[in-house]
N, C-alpha and C positions, 0 to 999 in steps of 0.2 A: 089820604095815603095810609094815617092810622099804622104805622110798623113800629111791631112790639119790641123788635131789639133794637140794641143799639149799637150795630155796626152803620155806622155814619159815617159816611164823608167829614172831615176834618181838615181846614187847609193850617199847616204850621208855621210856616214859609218859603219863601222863593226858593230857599236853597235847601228844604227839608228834600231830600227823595221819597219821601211817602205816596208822592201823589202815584206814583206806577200803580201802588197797588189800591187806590182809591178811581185810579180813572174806567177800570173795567165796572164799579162800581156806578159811575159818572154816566157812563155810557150809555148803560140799564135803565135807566133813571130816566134821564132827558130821552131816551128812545120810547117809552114807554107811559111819560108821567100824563096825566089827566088833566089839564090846566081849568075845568070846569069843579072839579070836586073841592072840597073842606079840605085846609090843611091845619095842620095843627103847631103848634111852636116848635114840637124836633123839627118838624119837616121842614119849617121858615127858617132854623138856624143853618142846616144841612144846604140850603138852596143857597143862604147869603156864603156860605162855605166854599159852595162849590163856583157861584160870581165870584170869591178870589182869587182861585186857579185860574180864571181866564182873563180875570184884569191886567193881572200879572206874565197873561201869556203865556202859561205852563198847559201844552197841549202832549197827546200822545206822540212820537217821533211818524210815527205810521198812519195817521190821519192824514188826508189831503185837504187843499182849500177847500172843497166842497164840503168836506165833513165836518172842517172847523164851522166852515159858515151854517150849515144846517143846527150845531150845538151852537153856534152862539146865538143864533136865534131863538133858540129854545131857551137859554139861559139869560135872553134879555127879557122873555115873556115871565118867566120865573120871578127876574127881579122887581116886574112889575109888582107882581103877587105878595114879595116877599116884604116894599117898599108899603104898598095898601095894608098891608097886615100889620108893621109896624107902626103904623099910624093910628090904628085903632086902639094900641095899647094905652092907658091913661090908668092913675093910680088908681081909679074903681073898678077896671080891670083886669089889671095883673094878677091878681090873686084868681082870677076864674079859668087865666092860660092853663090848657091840657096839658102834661107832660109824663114822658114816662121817668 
């Protein structure tokens, strides 16, 4: 994914309202993401971010069932990704995570 800024997804809490203006973000994302490519640790923290919004069931009001279910599928394939990745981290490691 490799994105040089850092307009990220960010979940705060249930009761933050930030997420309006992170789910158009959201949207882009899982519409668009590559689940073959190299991600890098923004991208893993950003993904485990965005698995909060929906664990917690914070969807847009204007989605349907279908739209939920097409992202939440998209976003359980993520946490595969995100789960493999944290695994790989180990104190020899850490230090070699990309970040910006």
């Amino acid at each position: 994914m490799s994105r040089t800024n850092l307009d990220r997804v960010i979940f705060f809490s249930k009761e933050d309202s930030a997420y309006v203006h992170y789910f158009k973000k959201v949207e882009s994302l899982l519409d668009n993401v590559n689940f073959n490519q190299d991600f890098e640790i923004n991208d893993i923290l950003e993904f485990y971010n965005i698995k909060k919004y929906f664990d917690n069931e914070i969807y847009i009001p204007t989605w349907d069932d279908s739209t939920k279910d097409h992202f939440k599928k998209a976003v359980n394939q993520l946490w595969l990704i995100t789960r493999k990745y944290f695994l790989t981290i180990s104190n020899q490691t850490i230090n070699e995570l990309k970040s910006i």
